[in-house]
C-alpha positions as CSV (number, residue, x, y, z in Angstrom):
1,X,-13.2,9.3,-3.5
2,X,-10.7,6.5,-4.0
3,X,-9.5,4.2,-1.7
4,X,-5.5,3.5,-0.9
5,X,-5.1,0.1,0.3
6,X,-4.0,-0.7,4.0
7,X,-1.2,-1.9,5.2
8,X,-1.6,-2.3,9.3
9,X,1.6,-2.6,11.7
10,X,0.1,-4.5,15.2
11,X,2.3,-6.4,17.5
12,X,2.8,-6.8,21.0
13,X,3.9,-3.4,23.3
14,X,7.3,-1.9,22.2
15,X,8.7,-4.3,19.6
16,X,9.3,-1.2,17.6
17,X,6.3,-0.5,15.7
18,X,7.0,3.5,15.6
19,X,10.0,2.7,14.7
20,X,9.7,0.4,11.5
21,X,6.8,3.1,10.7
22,X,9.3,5.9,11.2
23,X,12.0,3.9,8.3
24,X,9.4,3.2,6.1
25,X,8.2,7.1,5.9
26,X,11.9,7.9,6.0
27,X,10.9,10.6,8.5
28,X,10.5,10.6,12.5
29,X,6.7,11.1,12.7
30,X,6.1,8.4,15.6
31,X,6.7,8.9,18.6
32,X,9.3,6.6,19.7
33,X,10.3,5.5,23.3
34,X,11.5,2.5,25.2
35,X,8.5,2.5,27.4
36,X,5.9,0.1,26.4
37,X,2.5,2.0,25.4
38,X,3.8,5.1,23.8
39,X,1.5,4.9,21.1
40,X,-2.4,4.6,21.6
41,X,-4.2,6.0,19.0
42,X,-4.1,4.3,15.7
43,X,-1.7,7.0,13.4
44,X,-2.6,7.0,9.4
45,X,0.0,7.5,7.3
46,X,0.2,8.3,3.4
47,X,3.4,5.4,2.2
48,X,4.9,5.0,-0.9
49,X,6.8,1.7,-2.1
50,X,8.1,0.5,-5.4
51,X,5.4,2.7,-6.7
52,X,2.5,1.4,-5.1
53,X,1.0,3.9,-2.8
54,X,-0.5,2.9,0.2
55,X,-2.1,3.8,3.5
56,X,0.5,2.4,6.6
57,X,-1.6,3.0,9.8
58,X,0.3,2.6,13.2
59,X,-0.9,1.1,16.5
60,X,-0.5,0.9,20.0
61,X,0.6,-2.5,21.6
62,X,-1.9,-5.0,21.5
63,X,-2.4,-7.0,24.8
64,X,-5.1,-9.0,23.9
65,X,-5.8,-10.4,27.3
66,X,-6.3,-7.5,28.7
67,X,-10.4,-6.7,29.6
68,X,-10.3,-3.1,31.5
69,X,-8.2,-0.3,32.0
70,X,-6.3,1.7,29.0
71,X,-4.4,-1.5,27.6
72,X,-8.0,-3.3,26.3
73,X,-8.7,0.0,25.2
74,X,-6.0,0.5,22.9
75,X,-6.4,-3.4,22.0
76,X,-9.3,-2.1,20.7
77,X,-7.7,0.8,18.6
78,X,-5.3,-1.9,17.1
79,X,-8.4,-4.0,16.5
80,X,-10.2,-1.9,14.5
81,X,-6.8,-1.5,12.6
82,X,-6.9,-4.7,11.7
83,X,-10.4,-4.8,10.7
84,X,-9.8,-2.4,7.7
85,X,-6.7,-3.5,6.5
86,X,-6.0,-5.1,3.3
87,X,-2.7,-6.5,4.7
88,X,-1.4,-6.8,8.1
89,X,2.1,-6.6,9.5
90,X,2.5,-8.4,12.5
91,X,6.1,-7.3,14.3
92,X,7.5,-9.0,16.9
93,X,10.8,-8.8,18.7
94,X,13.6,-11.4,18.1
95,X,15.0,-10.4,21.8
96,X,12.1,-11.9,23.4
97,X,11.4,-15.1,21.5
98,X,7.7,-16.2,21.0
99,X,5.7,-14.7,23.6
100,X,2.1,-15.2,24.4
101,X,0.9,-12.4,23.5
102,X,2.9,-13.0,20.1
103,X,0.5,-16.3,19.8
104,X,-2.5,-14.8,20.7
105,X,-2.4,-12.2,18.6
106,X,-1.6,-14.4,15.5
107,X,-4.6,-16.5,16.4
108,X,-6.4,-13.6,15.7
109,X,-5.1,-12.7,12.8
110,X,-6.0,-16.1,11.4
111,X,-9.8,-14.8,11.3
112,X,-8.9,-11.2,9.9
113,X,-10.0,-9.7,6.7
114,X,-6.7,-8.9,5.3
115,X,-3.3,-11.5,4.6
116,X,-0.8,-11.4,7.3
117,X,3.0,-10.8,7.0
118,X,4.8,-11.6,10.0
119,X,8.4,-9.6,10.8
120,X,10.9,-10.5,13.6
121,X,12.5,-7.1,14.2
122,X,15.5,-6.3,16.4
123,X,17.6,-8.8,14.1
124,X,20.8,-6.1,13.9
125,X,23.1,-8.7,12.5
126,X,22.8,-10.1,9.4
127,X,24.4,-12.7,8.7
128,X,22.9,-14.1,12.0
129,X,19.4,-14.6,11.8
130,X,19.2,-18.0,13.4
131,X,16.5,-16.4,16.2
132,X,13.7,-15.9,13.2
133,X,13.1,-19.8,12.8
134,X,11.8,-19.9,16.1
135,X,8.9,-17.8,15.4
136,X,7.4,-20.0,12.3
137,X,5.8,-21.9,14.9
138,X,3.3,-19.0,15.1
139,X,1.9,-20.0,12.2
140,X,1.8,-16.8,9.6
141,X,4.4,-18.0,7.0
142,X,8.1,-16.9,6.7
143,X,9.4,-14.9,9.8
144,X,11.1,-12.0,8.0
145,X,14.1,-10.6,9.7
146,X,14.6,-7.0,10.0
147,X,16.0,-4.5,11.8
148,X,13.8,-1.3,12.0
149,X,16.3,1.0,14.0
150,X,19.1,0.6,10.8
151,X,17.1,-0.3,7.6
152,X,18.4,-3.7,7.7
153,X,15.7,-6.2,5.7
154,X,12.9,-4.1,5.6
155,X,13.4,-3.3,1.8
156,X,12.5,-6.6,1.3
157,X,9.7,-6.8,3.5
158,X,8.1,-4.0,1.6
159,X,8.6,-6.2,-1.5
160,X,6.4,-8.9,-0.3
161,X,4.0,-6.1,1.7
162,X,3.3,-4.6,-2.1
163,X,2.6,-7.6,-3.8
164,X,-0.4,-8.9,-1.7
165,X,-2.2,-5.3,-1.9
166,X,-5.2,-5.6,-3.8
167,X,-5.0,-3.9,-7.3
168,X,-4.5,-0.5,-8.1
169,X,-7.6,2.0,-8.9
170,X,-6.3,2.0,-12.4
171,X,-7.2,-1.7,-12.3
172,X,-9.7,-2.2,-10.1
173,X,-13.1,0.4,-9.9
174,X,-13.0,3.1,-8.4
175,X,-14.5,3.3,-4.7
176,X,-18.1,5.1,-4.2
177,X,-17.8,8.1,-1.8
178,X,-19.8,7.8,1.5
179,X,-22.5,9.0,2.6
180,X,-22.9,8.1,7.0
181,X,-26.1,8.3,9.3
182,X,-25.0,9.3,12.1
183,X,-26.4,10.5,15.7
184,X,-26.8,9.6,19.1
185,X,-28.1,6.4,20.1
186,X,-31.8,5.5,19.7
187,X,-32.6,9.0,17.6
188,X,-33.7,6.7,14.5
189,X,-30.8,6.3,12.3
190,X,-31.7,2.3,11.1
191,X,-35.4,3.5,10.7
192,X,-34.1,6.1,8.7
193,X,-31.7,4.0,6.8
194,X,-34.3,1.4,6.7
195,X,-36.8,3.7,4.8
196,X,-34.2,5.0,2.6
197,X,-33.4,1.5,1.3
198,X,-36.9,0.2,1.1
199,X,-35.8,-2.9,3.4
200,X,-35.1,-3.7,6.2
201,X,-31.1,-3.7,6.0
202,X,-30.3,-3.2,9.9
203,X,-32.2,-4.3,13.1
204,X,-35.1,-1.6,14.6
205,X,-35.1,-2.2,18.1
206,X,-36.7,0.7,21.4
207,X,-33.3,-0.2,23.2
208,X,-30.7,2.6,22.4
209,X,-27.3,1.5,21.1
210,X,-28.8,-1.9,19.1
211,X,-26.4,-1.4,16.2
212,X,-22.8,-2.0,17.1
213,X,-21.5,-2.2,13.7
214,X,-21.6,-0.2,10.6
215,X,-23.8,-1.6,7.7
216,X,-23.3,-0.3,4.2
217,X,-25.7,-0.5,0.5
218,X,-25.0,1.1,-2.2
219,X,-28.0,4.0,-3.1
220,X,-28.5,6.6,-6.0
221,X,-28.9,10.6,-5.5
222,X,-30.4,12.6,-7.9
223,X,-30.4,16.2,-8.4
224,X,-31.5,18.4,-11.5
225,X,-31.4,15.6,-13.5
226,X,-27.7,13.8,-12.5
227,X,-27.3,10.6,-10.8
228,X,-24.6,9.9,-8.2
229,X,-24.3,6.9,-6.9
230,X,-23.1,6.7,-3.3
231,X,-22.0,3.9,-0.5
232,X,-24.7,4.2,2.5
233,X,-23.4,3.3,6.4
234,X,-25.5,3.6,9.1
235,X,-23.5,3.7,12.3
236,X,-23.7,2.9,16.1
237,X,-24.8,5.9,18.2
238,X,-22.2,8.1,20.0
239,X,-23.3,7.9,23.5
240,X,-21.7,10.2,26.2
241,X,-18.9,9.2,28.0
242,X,-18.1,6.6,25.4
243,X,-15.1,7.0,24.9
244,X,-13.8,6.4,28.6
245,X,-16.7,3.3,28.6
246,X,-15.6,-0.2,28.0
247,X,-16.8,-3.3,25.7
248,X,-19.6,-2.4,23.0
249,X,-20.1,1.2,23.5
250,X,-16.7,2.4,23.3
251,X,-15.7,-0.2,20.3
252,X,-19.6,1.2,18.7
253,X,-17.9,4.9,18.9
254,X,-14.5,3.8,17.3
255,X,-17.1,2.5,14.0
256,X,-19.0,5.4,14.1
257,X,-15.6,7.7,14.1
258,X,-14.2,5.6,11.2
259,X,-17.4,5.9,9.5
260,X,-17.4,9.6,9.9
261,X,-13.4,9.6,8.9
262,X,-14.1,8.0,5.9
263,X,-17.3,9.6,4.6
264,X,-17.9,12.4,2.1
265,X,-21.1,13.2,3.3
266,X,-22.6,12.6,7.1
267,X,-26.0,13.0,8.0
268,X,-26.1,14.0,11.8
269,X,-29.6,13.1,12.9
270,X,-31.5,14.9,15.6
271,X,-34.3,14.1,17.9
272,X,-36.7,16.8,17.2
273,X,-38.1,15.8,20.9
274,X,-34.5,16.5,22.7
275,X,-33.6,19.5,20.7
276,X,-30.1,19.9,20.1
277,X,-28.2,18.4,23.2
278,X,-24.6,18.4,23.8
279,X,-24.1,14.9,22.2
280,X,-25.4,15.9,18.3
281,X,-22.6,19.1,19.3
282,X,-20.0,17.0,20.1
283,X,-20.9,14.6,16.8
284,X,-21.2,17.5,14.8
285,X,-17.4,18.8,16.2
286,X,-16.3,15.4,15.1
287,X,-17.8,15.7,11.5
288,X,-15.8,18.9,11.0
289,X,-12.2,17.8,12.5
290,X,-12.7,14.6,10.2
291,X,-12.8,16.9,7.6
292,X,-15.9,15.5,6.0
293,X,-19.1,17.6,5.0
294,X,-22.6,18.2,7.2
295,X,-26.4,17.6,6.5
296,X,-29.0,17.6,9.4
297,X,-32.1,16.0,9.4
298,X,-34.6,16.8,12.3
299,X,-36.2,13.1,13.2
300,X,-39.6,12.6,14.7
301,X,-41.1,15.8,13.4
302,X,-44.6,14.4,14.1
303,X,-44.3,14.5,17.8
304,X,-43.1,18.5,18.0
305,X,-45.6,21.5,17.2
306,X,-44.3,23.8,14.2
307,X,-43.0,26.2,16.0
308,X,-40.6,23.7,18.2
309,X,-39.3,22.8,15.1
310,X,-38.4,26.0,13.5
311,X,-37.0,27.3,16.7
312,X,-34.6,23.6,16.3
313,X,-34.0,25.0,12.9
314,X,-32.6,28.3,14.3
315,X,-30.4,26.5,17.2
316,X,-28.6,24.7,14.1
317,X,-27.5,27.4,12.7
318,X,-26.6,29.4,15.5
319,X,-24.9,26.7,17.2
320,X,-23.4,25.0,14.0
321,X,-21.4,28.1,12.8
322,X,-18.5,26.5,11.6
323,X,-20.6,24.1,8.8
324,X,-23.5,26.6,8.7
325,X,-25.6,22.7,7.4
326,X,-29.1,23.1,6.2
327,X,-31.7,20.5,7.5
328,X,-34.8,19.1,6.8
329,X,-37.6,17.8,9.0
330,X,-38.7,13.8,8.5
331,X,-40.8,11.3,10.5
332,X,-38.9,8.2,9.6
333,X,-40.9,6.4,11.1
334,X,-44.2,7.5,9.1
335,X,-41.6,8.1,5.9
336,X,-42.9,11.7,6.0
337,X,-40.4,14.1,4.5
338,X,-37.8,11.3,3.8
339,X,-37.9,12.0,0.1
340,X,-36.3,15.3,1.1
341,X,-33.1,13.4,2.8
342,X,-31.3,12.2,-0.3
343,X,-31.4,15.3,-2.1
344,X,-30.0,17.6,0.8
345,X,-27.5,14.7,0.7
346,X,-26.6,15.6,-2.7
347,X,-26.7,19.5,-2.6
348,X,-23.6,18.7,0.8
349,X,-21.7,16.3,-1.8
350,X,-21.7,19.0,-4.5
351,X,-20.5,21.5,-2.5
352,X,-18.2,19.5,-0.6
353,X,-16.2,18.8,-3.9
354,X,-16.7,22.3,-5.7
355,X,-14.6,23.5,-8.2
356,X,-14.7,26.8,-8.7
357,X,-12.2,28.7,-11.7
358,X,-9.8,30.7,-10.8
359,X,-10.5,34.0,-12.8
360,X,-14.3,33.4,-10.9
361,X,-12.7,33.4,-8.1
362,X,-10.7,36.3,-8.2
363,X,-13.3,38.5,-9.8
364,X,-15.8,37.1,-7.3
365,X,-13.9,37.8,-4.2
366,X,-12.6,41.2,-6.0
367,X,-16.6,42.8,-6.2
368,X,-16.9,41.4,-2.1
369,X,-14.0,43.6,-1.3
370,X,-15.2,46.7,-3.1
371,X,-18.3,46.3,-1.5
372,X,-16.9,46.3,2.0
373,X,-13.0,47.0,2.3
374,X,-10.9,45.8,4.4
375,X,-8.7,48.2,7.2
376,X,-7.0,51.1,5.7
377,X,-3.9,50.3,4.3
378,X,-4.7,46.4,3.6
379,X,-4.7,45.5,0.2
380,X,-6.5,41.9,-1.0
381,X,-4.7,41.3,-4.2
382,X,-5.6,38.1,-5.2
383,X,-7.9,35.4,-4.5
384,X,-7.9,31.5,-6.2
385,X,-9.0,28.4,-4.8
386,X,-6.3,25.8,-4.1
387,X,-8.1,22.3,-2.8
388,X,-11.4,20.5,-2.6
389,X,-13.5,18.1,-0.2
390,X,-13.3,20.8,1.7
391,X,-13.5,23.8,-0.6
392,X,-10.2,25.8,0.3
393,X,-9.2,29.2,-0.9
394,X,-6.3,31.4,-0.5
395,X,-6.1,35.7,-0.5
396,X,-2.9,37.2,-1.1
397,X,-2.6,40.3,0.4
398,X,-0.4,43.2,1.1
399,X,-0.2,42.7,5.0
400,X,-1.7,39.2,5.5
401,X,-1.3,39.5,9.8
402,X,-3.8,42.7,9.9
403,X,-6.6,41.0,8.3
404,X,-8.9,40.3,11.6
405,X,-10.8,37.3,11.9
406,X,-14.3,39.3,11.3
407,X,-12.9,40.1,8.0
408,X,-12.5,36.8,7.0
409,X,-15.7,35.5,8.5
410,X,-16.9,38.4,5.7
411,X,-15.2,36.7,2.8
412,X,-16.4,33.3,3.8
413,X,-19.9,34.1,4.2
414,X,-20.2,35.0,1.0
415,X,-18.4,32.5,-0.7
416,X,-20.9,30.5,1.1
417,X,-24.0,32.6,0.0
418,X,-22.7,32.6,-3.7
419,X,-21.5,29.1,-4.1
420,X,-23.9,27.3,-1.7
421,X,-21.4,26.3,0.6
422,X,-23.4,24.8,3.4
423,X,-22.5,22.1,5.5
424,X,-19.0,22.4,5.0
425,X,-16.2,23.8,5.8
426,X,-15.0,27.3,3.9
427,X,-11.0,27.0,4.8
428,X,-9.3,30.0,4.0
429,X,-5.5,31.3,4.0
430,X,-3.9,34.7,3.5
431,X,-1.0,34.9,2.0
432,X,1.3,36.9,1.6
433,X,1.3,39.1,-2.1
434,X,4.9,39.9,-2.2
């Protein structure tokens, strides 16, 4: 899976970030409003300039000395932001002058990962652009002047936004997929990772939520006789509640969420003495939305009978329909059954970017309708597969709207069954044939 660089819009509240995100998509995606804190999520979007393709990711307002309430937390969004990108556009507003909040944030910027490019928007004339000078005392370089709302500069910006992203994948190696550990606090995920790697990589500690941060090594799979080479992260736990928590456990669930986001593979691990709970549901709900493919591993198998454990086993796939994941059962503490983990790791990634040819397809899908028809009058024409990572297929059919949900759970099934398709998701579309 390779990597577009990021380019990151921050600023302070409502000096048109949406907006200058909004030009350079040419489309009205952002939601754009004169009230301050419209936008609070960070927004990824796929960006194209002077060829150079790009991920541009928009942010809600930072106020960084904010502590509680909704404005740290979306601080934080913007944070994280930041934290990934390979450049940074810090916007500002000509209207205003240097604010605080404009200096503080460029003081942080100073200690971020990726190079800085600092824009004074709101500059609608010009062949005036005398307000800009004012803002080199900030510190970042040469105020650029631009005017989001009519176009006006930000051509130019883009110019010098291009030519600080890093190289291209034709030029630079392509980027490992991921493979993510990730579970509720204190289940075991650094032991496990820890026992993978043969080291110790991340801090063991009895108190839950000890890792805050992502940690990443790279680590070999092998299966019948291939190697893959992967990019391992364990994660912070997902706690309940949070995301409406402040400080270290709500930033720990933002990493986790961008380490699920990002990964090809995650590993939800369970606590074989807990069962399933509500938290590995609501981790397991995120793994699917991201889009990213499902392996379970039952932890502390040692302390719960045989029976306990199979019984888990059933409650996985019964409450896991969606992914349908297969598991395995490990003390990672003892490094009983770890040798198991890698390979079910393996199996996901395969079936996460199956290929399968479309005559197979068709023929396949062709014998599971003549073994068990659709409703009378229904006709499934056709049947190919049209994406990857996750598998995708699309029927084309007489009258697409009459083919009930059961029916569809029929053909995925055994798509899944044929093409071991578990721990992912089986998207499918009907078409119309016509």
């Amino acid at each position: 899976m390779s990597r577009l660089p990021v380019v990151a819009v921050v600023g302070a509240p409502n000096v048109g970030k949406s907006s200058l995100v909004n030009r350079i998509m040419r489309r009205r995606g952002a939601v754009v409003s004169e009230r301050p804190g419209t936008t609070r999520d960070r927004a990824y979007n796929r960006a194209e300039w002077a060829g150079r393709e790009f991920t541009l990711v928009d942010t809600g307002g930072m106020e960084p000395r904010a502590k509680v309430g909704l404005e740290a937390l979306v601080t934080l969004q913007a944070r994280v932001a930041v934290e990934e990108a390979d450049v940074v556009l810090h916007l500002t507003d000509a209207r205003l002058g240097v604010t605080e909040a404009d200096a503080v944030i460029a003081r942080e910027l100073r200690r971020a990962r990726g190079q800085a490019v600092l824009a004074v928007n709101k500059l609608d004339n010009p062949a005036d652009d005398m307000e800009r000078h004012g803002f080199y005392s900030l510190g970042e370089g040469e105020p650029h002047a631009i005017s989001a709302l009519h176009g006006l500069g930000v051509g130019d910006l883009l110019d010098v936004v291009v030519s600080l992203l890093p190289p291209s994948d034709q030029d630079a190696e392509e980027e490992l997929p991921r493979l993510a550990i990730v579970g509720r606090p204190n289940v075991g995920k650094s032991t496990l990772l820890n026992r993978l790697l043969g080291k110790d990589r991340a801090v063991v500690s009895e108190t839950a939520g000890t890792t805050t941060d992502a940690v990443a090594a790279e680590i070999a799979l092998e299966l019948e006789g291939e190697t893959e080479r992967y990019l391992l992260l364990d994660t912070a736990g997902v706690s309940k509640g949070a995301r409406r928590a402040r400080g270290v456990p709500y930033y720990s669930s933002l990493r986790t969420s961008e380490a699920i986001r990002r990964s090809d593979v995650s590993l939800l691990l369970l606590d074989a003495t807990d069962g399933i709970v509500a938290g590995d549901l609501r981790i397991a709900r995120e793994i699917e939305d991201a889009g990213s493919s499902c392996g379970v591993v039952v932890n502390k198998r040692d302390l719960v009978p045989p029976d306990l454990l199979r019984e888990i086993e059933g409650l996985i796939l019964a409450r896991l329909t969606d992914l349908k994941p297969q598991s395995v059962r490990v003390s990672a503490l003892t490094g009983a059954g770890v040798d198991q983990v890698l390979p079910l790791a393996a199996r996901v990634g395969r079936a996460y970017r199956l290929r399968v040819p479309t005559h197979e397809v068709a023929e396949f899908v062709g014998d599971t309708v003549a073994r068990s028809a659709p409703p009378r009058g229904v006709k499934i024409r056709y049947a190919t597969q049209t994406g990857t990572t996750p598998p995708r297929f699309t029927l084309f059919a007489n009258r697409p709207q009459d083919l009930p949900e059961s029916y569809l759970r029929y053909i995925e099934n055994a798509l899944r069954q044929e093409y071991g398709l578990w721990g992912v998701s089986v998207r499918i579309r009907v078409k119309s044939s016509r």
